[in-house]
C-alpha positions, 0 to 999 in steps of 0.5 A: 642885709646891713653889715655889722660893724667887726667886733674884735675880741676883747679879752678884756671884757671876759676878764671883767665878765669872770671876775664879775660877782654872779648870783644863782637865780631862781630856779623852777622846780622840775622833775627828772623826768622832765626835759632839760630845764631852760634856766638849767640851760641858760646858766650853763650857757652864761657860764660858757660866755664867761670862761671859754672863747665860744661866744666871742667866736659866736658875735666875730664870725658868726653875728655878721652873717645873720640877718634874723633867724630866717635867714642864718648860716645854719651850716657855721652855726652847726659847725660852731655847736661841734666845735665847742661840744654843744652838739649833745647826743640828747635830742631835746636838750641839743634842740634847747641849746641850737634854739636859744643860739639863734635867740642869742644872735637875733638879740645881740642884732638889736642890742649892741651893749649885749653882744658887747658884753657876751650877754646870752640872757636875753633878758630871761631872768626878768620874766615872770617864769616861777612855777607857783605851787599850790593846792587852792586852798587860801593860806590861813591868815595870821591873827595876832591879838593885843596883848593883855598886860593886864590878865597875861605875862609877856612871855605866855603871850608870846609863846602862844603867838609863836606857836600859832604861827609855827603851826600856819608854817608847817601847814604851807610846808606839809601842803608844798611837798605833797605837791613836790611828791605828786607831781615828781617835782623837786626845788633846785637848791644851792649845795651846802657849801660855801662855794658860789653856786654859778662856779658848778656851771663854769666847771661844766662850761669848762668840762664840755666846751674845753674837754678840761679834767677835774683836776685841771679845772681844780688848779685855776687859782679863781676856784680857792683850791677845791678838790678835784673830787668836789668838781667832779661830783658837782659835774656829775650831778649837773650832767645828770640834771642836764641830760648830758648823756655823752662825753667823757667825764676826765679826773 
């Protein structure tokens, strides 16, 4: 097998990673019924590269030996996941999080700018993942008249074209949800709050990886002095959408 050249931790690329401005990617619905979400998975992931040591370990000490995923040390690479908690009690979700290591190591392989900068994407968000929902039905067009000066004043006509319009509106919402409904599905939405929604995915990277508390994960000065009630409650409902059914959740 070639040799890699030795990658020595850069703590300067983490800074620059974690001072990086990150945007929450579209995220498929999905049902909690449904096995752990991959996108779900992927940003936790990302988070975890961000503001904890494990993927520098990962490309240092574990990217030389592997070859391609047929050929691994699958022994370090179990003893990686353990060390850094990645080890769920979850069956599904562990097998998640294991398969998409050994993508993440046959990606940094052949791309050197990747596994210098700890990217774990693997290009994900660039495929065309959306789940599009909808009953068949073709989508009422938009019929939008010339408007009359002549036998119609301004603000008649365009309130009837708004009304018009807001019907077709309700129409795609009514038709959506039932969907939504049916199937036990739900949109993945940011939560009204005027944080960064990739800032839940770190506290969970934090919380799993680096066993931190609520309150201490509070206190780092790149969270603006949010409570330690408001990180809880977001582990909280991460864990839930994740399947983490293990691990001690700290104040």
């Amino acid at each position: 097998m070639g040799t890699l050249p030795h990658l020595a931790a850069t703590p300067k690329s983490r800074a620059a990673l974690q001072g990086a401005i990150v945007a929450l990617p579209y995220i498929a619905p999905f049902s909690a019924a449904d096995p752990p979400s991959s996108d779900l998975i992927i940003l936790f992931l990302e988070a975890v590269a961000r503001v904890t040591p494990a993927f520098e370990e990962l490309r240092n000490s574990i990217l030389p030996k592997f070859s391609r995923p047929t050929h691994a040390p699958v022994a370090e690479i179990k003893s990686w996941e353990q060390k850094w908690h990645l080890d769920f009690e979850n069956y599904e979700l562990t097998e998640k999080v294991e398969g998409w290591i050994y993508t993440v190591l046959d990606y940094w392989r052949s791309d050197v700018q990747a596994r210098t900068a700890l990217r774990v994407d693997c290009e994900w968000w660039s495929r065309p993942s959306r789940v599009k929902v909808n009953s068949g039905k073709p989508a009422q067009p938009v019929l939008i008249s010339q408007w009359n000066s002549g036998g119609e004043h301004f603000e008649s006509y365009a309130a009837r074209m708004r009304a018009g319009f807001e019907k077709i509106l309700q129409e795609q919402k009514r038709m959506c949800e039932g969907e939504f409904q049916k199937y036990g599905m739900r949109p993945y939405e940011k939560r009204e709050t005027k944080r960064p929604a990739v800032w839940d995915f770190e506290w969970l990277a934090l919380s799993v990886c680096l066993s931190w508390s609520a309150s201490r994960i509070a206190k780092r000065p790149q969270y603006g002095g949010v409570k330690p009630d408001a990180v809880k409650k977001a582990l909280q409902k991460l864990r839930k959408d994740l399947h983490i059914e293990s691990g001690e959740l700290r104040d």
